[in-house]
Each structure stands twice: as structure tokens, then as C-alpha cells.
C-alpha positions in Angstrom: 133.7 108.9 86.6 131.4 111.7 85.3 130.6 114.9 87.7 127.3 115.4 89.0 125.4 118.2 89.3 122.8 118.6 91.6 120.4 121.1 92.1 120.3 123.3 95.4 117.7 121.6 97.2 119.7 118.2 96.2 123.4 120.0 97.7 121.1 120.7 100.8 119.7 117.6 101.3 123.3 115.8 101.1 124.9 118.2 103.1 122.3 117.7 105.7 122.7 114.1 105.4 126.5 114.3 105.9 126.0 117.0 108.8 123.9 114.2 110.6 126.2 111.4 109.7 124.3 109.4 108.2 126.9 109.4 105.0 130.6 110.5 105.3 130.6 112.0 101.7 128.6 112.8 98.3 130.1 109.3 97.2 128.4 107.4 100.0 125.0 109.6 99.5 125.0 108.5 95.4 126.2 104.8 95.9 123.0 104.7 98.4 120.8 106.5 96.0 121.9 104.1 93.1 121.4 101.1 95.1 117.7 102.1 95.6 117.1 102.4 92.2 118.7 99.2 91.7 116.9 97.4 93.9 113.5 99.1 92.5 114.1 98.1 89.2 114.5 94.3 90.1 111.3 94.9 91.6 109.4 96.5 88.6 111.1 93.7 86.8 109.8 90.7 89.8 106.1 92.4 89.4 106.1 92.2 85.5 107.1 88.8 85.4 104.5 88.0 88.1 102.1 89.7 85.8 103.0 87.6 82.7 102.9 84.4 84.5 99.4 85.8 85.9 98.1 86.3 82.7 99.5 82.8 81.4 98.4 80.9 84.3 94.5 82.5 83.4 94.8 81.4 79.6 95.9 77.6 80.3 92.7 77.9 83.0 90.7 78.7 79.8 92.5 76.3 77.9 94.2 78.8 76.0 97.6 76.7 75.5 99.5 74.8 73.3 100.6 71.1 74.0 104.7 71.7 74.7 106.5 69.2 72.6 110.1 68.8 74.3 111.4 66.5 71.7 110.5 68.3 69.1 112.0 71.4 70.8 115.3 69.8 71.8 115.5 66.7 70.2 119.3 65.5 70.7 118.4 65.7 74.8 116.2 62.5 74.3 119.4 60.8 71.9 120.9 58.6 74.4 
């Protein structure tokens, strides 16, 4: 894997974190850092869907929408 570099308020913020124990190591103090912005992207991504299907839901109120047509979109799921 790549090295890091951090700056120094970044060193002294891990090595604080280590010093308390909260994290053995620089490993531990990036693995948690990376899962944060993990889990903050799924949620950016969770809130723009919920906006899309927002905005959807307001048009087919209006009557915005197109009649969906599921044989015509998958035809051979209706050959049987």
C-alpha cells in the first residue's frame, strides 16, 4: 500500500489518539477514518435517491407520468 503523509496537526492528533488508546496504531486510526467516509458516502448516496424518488413521487401526483408497459419492456417474461 501507498505511504501517507500527514500534516503535523494530523501526526498530533493520531498520536494523541494512540497515547489514549483509543487505536493501537496509524493503521487502526486510517482504517477508522476510511470507514467514516464510507459510511458517509452511502449516506449522500441514501439522501439522493430519497430525493429522486421525492421528486418522482410529486410529478406522478401531478400526473406527470408515463403508463409503464411491462410487456412491452420485457416481453419474453409474459411467454409461458
Amino acid at each position: 500500500m501507498p505511504n501517507i503523509h500527514l500534516t503535523e496537526p494530523m501526526q498530533k492528533y493520531v498520536r494523541a489518539q494512540i497515547e489514549s488508546g483509543a487505536y493501537a496504531n496509524l493503521s487502526e486510526v486510517v482504517r477508522a477514518g476510511l470507514r467514516m467516509l464510507m459510511e458517509k458516502d452511502g449516506a449522500r448516496q441514501f439522501y439522493a435517491l430519497k430525493a429522486d424518488l421525492e421528486q418522482a413521487a410529486a410529478l406522478a401526483e401531478k400526473g406527470d407520468f408515463a403508463e409503464f408497459d411491462a410487456r412491452a419492456f420485457e416481453p419474453d417474461a409474459f411467454d409461458r
